[in-house]
N, CA and C atoms as an extended XYZ file, in Angstrom:
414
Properties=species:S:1:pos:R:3:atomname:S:1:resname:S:1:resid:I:1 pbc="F F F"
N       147.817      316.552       62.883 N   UNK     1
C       147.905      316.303       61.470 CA  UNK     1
C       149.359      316.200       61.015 C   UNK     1
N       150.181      317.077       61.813 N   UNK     2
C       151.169      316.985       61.533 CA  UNK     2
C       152.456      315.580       61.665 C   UNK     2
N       151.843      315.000       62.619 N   UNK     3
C       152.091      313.577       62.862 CA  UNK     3
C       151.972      312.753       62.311 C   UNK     3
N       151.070      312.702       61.904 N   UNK     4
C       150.091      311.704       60.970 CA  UNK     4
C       151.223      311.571       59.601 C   UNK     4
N       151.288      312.683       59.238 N   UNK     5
C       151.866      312.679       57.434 CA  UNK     5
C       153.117      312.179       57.760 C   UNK     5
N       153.763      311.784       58.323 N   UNK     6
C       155.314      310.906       58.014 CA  UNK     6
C       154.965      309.271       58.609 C   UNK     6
N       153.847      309.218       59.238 N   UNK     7
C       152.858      307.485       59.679 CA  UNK     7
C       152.564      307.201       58.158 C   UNK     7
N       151.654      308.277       57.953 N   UNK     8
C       151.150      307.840       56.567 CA  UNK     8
C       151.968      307.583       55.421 C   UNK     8
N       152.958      308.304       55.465 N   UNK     9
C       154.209      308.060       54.205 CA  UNK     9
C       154.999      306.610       54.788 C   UNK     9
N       155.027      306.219       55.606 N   UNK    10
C       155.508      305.291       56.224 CA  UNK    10
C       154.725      304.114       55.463 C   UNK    10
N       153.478      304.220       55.935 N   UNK    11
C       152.471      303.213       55.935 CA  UNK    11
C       152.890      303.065       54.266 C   UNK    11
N       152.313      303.757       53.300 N   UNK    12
C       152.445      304.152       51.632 CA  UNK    12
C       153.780      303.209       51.295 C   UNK    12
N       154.839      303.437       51.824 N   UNK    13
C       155.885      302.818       51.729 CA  UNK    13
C       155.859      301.395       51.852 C   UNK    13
N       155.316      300.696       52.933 N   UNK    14
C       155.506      299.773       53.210 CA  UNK    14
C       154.489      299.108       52.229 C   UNK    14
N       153.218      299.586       51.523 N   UNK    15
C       152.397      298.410       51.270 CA  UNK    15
C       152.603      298.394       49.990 C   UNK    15
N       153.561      299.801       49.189 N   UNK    16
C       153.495      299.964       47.609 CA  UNK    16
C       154.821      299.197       47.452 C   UNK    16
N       155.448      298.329       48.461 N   UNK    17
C       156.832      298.275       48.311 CA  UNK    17
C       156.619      296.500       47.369 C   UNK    17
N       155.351      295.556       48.090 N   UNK    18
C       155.043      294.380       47.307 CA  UNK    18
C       154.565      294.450       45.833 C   UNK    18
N       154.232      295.953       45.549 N   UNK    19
C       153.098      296.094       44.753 CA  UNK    19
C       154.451      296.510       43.238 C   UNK    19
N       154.861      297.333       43.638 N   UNK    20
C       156.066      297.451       42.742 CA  UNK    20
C       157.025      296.415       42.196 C   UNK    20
N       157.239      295.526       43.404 N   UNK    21
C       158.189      294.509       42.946 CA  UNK    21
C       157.226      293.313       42.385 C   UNK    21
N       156.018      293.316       42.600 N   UNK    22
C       155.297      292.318       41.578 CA  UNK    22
C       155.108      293.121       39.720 C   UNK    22
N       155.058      294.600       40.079 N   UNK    23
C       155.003      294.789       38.857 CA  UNK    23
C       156.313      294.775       38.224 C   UNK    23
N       157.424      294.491       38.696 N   UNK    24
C       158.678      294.158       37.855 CA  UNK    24
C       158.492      293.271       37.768 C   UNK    24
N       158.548      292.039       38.394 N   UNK    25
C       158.253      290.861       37.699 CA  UNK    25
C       158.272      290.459       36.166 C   UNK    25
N       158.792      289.720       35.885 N   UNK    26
C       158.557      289.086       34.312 CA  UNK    26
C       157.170      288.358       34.151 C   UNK    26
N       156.336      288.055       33.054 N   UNK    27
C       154.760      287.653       33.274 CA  UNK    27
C       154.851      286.109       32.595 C   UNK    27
N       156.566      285.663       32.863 N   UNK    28
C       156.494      284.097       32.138 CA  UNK    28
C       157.018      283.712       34.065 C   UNK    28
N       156.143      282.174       34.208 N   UNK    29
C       156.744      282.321       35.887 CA  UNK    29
C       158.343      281.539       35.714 C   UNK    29
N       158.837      281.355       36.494 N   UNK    30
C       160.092      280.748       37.251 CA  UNK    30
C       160.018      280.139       37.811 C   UNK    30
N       161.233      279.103       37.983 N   UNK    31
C       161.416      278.174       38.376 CA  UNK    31
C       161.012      278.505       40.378 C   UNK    31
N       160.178      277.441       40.908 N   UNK    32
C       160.217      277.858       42.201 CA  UNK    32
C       161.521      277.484       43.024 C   UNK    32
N       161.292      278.408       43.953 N   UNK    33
C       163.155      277.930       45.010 CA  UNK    33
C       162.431      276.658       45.504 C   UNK    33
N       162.926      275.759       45.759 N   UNK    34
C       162.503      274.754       46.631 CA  UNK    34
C       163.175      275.158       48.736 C   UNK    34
N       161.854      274.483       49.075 N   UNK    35
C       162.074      275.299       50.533 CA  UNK    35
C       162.349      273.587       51.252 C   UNK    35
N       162.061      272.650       50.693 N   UNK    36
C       161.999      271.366       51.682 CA  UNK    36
C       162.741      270.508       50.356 C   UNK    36
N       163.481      269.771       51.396 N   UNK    37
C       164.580      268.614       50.606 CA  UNK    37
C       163.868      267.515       50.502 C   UNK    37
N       163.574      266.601       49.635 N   UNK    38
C       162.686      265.751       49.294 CA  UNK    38
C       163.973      264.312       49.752 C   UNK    38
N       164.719      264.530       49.720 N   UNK    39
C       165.926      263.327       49.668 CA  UNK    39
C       166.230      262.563       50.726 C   UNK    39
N       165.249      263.609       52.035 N   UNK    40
C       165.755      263.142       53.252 CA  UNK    40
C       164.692      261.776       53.566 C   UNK    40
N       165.180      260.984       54.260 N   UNK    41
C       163.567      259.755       54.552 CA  UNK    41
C       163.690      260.124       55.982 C   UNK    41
N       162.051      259.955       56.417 N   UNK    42
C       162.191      259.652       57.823 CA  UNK    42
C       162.576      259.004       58.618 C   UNK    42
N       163.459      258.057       58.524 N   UNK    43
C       164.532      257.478       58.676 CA  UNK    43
C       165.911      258.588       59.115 C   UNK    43
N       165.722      258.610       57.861 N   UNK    44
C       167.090      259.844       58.726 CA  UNK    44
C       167.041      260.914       59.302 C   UNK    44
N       165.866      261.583       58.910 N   UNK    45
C       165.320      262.794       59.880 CA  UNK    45
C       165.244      262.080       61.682 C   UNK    45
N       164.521      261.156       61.908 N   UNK    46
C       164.741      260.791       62.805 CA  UNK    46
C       165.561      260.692       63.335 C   UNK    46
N       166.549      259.942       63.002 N   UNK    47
C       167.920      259.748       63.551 CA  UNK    47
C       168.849      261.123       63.634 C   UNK    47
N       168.581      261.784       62.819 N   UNK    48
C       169.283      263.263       63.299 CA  UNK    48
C       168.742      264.174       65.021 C   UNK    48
N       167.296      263.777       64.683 N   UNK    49
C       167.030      264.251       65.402 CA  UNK    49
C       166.876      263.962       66.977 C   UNK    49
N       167.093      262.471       66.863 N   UNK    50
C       167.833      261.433       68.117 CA  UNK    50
C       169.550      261.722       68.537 C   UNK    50
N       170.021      262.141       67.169 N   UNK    51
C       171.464      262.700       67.266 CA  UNK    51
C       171.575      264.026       68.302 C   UNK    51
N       170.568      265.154       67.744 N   UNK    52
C       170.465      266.404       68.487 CA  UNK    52
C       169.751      265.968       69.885 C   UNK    52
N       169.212      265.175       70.299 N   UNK    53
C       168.745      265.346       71.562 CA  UNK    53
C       169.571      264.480       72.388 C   UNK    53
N       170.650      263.690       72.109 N   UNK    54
C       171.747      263.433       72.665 CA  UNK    54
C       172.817      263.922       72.785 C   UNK    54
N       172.765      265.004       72.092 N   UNK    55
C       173.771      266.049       72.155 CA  UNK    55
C       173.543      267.290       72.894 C   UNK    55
N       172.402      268.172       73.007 N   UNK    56
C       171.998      268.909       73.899 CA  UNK    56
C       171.510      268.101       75.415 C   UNK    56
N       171.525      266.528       75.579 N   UNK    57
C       171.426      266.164       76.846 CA  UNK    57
C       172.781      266.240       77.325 C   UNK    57
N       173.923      265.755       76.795 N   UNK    58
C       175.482      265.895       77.496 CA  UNK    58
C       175.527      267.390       77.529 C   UNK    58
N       175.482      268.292       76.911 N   UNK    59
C       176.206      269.600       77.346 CA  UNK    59
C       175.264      269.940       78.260 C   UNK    59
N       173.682      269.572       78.784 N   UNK    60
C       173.156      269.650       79.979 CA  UNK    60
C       173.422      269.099       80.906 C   UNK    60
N       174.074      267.731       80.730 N   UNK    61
C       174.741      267.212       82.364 CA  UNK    61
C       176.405      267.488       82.723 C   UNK    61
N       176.687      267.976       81.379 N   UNK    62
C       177.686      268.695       81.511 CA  UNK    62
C       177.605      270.021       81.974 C   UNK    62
N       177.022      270.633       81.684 N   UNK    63
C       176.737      271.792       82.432 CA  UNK    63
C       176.508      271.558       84.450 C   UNK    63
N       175.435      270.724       84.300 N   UNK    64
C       175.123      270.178       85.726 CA  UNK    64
C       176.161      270.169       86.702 C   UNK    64
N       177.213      269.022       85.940 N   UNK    65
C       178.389      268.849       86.615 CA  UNK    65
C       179.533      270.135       86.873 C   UNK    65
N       179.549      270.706       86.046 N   UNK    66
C       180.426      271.914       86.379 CA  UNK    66
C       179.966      272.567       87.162 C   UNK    66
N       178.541      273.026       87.404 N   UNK    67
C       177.821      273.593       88.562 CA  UNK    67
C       178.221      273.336       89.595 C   UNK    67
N       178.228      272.116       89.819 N   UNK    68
C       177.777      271.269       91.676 CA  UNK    68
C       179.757      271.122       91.439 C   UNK    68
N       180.400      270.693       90.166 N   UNK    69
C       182.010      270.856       91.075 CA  UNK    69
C       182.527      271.804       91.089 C   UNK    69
N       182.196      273.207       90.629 N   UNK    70
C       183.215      274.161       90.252 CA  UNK    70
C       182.335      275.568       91.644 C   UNK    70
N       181.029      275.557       91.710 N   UNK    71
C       180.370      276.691       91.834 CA  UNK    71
C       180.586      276.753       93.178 C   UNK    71
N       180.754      275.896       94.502 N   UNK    72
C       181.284      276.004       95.577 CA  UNK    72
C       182.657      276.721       96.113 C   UNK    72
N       182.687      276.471       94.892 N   UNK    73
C       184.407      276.917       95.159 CA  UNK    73
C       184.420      278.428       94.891 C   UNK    73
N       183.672      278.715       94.345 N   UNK    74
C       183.428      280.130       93.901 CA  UNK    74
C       183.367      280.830       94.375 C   UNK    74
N       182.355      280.561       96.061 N   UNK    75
C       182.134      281.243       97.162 CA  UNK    75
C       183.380      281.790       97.999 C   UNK    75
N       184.059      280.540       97.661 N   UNK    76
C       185.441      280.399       98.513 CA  UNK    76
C       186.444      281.725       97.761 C   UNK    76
N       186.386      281.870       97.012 N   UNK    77
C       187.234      282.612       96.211 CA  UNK    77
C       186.814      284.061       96.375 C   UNK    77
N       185.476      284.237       96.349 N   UNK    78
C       185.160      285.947       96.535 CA  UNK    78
C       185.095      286.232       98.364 C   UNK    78
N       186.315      285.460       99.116 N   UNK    79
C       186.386      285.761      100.121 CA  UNK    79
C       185.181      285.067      101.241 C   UNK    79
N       184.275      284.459      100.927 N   UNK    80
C       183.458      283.480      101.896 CA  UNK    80
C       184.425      282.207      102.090 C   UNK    80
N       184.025      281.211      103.280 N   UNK    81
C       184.124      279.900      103.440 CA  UNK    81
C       183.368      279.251      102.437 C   UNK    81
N       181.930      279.624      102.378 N   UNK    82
C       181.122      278.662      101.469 CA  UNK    82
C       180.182      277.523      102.371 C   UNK    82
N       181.042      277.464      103.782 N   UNK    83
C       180.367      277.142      104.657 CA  UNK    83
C       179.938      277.905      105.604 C   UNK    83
N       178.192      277.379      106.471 N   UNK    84
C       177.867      278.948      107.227 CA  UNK    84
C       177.731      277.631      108.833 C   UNK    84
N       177.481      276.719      108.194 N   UNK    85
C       176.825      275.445      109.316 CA  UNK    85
C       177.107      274.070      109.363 C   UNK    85
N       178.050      273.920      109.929 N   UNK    86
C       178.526      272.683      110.680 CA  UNK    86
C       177.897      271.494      111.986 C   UNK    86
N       178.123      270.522      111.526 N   UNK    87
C       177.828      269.550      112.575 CA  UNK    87
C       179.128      269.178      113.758 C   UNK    87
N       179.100      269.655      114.497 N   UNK    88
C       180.878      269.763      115.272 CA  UNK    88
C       180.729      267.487      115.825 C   UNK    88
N       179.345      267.546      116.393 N   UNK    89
C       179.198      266.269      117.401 CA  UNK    89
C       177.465      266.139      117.311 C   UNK    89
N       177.881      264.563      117.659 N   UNK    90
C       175.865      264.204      117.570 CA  UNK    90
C       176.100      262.711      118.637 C   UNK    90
N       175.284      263.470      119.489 N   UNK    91
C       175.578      261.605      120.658 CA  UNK    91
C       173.837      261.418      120.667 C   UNK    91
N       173.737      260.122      120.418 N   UNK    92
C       172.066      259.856      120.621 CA  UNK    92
C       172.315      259.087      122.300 C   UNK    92
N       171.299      259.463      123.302 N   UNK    93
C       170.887      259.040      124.648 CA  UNK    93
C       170.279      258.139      124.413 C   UNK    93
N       169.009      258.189      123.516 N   UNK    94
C       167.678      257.707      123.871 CA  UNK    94
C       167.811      256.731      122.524 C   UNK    94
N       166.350      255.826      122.181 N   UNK    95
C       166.154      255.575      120.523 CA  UNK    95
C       165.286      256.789      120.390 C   UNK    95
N       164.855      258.160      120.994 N   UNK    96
C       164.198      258.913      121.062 CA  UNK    96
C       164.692      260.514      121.087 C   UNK    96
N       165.859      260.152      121.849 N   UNK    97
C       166.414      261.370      122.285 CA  UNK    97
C       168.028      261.846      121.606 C   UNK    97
N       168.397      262.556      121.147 N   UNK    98
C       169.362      262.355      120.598 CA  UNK    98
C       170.121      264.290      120.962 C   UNK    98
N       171.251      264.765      121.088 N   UNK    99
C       171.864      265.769      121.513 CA  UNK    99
C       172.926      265.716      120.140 C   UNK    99
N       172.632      267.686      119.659 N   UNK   100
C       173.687      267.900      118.837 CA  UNK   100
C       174.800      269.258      118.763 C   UNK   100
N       175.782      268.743      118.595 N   UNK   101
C       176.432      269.935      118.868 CA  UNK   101
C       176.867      270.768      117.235 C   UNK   101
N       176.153      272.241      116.800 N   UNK   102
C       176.090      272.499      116.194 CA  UNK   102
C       177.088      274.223      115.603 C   UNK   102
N       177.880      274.592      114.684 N   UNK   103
C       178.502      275.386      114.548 CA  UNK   103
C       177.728      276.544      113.782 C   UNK   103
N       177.245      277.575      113.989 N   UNK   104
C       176.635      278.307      112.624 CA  UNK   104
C       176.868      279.997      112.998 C   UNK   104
N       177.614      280.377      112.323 N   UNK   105
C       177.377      281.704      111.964 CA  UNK   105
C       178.347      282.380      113.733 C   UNK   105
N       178.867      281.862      114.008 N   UNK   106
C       180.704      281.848      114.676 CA  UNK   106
C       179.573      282.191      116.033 C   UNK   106
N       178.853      280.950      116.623 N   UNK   107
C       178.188      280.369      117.527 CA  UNK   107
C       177.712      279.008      117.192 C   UNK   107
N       178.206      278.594      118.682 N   UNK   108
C       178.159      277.272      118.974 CA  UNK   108
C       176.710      276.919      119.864 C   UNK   108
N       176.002      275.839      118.937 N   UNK   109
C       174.526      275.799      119.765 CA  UNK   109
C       174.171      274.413      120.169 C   UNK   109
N       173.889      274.044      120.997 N   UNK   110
C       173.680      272.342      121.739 CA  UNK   110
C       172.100      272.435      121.748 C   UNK   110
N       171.807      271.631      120.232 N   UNK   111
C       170.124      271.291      120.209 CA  UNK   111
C       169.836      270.297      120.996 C   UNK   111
N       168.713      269.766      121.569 N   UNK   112
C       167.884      268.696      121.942 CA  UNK   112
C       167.186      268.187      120.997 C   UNK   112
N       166.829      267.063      120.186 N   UNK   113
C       166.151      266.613      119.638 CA  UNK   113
C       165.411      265.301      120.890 C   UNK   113
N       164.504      265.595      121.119 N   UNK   114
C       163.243      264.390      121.559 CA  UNK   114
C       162.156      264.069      120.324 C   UNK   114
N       161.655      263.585      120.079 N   UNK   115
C       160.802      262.876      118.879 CA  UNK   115
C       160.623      263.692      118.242 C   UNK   115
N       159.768      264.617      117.511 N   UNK   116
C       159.778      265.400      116.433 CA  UNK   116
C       159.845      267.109      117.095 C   UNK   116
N       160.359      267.336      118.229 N   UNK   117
C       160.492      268.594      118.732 CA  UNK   117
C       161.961      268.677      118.913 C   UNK   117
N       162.688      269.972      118.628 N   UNK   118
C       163.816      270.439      118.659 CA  UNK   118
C       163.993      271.671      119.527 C   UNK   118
N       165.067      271.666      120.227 N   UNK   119
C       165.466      272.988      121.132 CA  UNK   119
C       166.780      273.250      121.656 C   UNK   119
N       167.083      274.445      121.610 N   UNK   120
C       168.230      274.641      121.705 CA  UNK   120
C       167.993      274.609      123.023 C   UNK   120
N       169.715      274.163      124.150 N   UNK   121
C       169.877      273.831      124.881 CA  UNK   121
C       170.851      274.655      125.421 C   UNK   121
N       171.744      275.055      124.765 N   UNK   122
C       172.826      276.132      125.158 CA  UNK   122
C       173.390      276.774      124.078 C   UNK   122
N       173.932      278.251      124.272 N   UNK   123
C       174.356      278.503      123.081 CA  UNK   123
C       175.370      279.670      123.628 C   UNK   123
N       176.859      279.804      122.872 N   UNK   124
C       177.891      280.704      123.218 CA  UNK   124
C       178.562      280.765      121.864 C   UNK   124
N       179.085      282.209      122.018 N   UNK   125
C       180.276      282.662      120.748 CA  UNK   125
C       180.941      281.543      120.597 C   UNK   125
N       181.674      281.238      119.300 N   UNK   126
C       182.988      280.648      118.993 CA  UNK   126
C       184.167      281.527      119.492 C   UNK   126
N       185.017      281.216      120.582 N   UNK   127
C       186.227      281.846      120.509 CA  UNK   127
C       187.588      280.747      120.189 C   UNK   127
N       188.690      280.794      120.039 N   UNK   128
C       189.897      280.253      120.434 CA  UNK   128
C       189.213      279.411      121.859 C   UNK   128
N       189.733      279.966      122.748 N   UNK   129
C       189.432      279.796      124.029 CA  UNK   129
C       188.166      278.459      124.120 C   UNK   129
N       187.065      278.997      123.575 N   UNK   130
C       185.947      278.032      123.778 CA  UNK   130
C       185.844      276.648      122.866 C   UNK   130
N       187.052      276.748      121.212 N   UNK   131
C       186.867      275.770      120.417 CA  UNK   131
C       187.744      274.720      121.215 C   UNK   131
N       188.561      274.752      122.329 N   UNK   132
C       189.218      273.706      123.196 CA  UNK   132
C       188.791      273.349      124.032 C   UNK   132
N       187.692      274.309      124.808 N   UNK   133
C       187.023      273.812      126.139 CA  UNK   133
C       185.979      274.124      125.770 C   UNK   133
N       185.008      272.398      125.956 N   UNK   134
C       183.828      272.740      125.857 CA  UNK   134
C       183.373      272.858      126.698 C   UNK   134
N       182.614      274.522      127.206 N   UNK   135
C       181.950      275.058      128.044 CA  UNK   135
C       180.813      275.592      127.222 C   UNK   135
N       179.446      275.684      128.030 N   UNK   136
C       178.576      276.060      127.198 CA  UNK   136
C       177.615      276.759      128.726 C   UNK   136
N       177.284      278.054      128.194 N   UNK   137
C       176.422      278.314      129.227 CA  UNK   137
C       174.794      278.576      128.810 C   UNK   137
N       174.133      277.931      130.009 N   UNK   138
C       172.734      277.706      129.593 CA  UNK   138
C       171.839      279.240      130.186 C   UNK   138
């Protein structure tokens, strides 16, 4: 019960609060506010509103663009490359068969590609030593 009585004074408050300010009121009416501009034609509403959706499309491809040129670089800056995977070499044998030499994650891996199956073929650390001689053990 004790809860209740400061809900309820709450509640009292809120609904006597319309009820009061209608009884101040004056009982001759007033002029109404006007809420909508009569001046505008659809004509120009339109065209404003062709205005705003050409304007929120540039600061969206503007946005876009700052993404894809600025956000790479970003990586680079909090101490990453930004790159994890490189293509070092790619010799095709076959019209079928094709060999790639691949960099990722400071190992060097020699895929096989034959028609839609892939396999690695050899794979060793990146050292000094190994980025001059290509040795690869299987």
């Amino acid at each position: 019960m004790k809860r209740a009585l400061p809900l309820l004074a709450l509640l009292c408050l809120l609904f006597a609060a319309p009820i009061v300010s209608w009884a101040d009121s004056p009982a001759t009416p007033q002029a109404h506010i006007p809420f909508k501009n009569e001046s505008k034609s659809v004509g120009n509403q339109f065209g404003e509103s062709i205005m705003a959706l050409i304007i929120v499309g540039g600061i969206a491809v503007a946005g876009l663009y700052a993404m894809r040129r600025y956000l790479p670089n970003m990586a680079a800056l909090k101490g990453g490359t930004g790159k994890r995977l490189q293509l070092l070499e790619t010799m095709r044998l076959t019209p079928k068969t094709t060999v790639f030499v691949i960099q990722f994650d400071n190992k060097t891996l020699l895929l096989g590609q034959h028609g839609d199956s892939l396999s690695v073929l050899a794979s060793n650390p990146v050292t000094p030593h190994a980025e001059t001689e290509n040795t690869y053990h299987v």
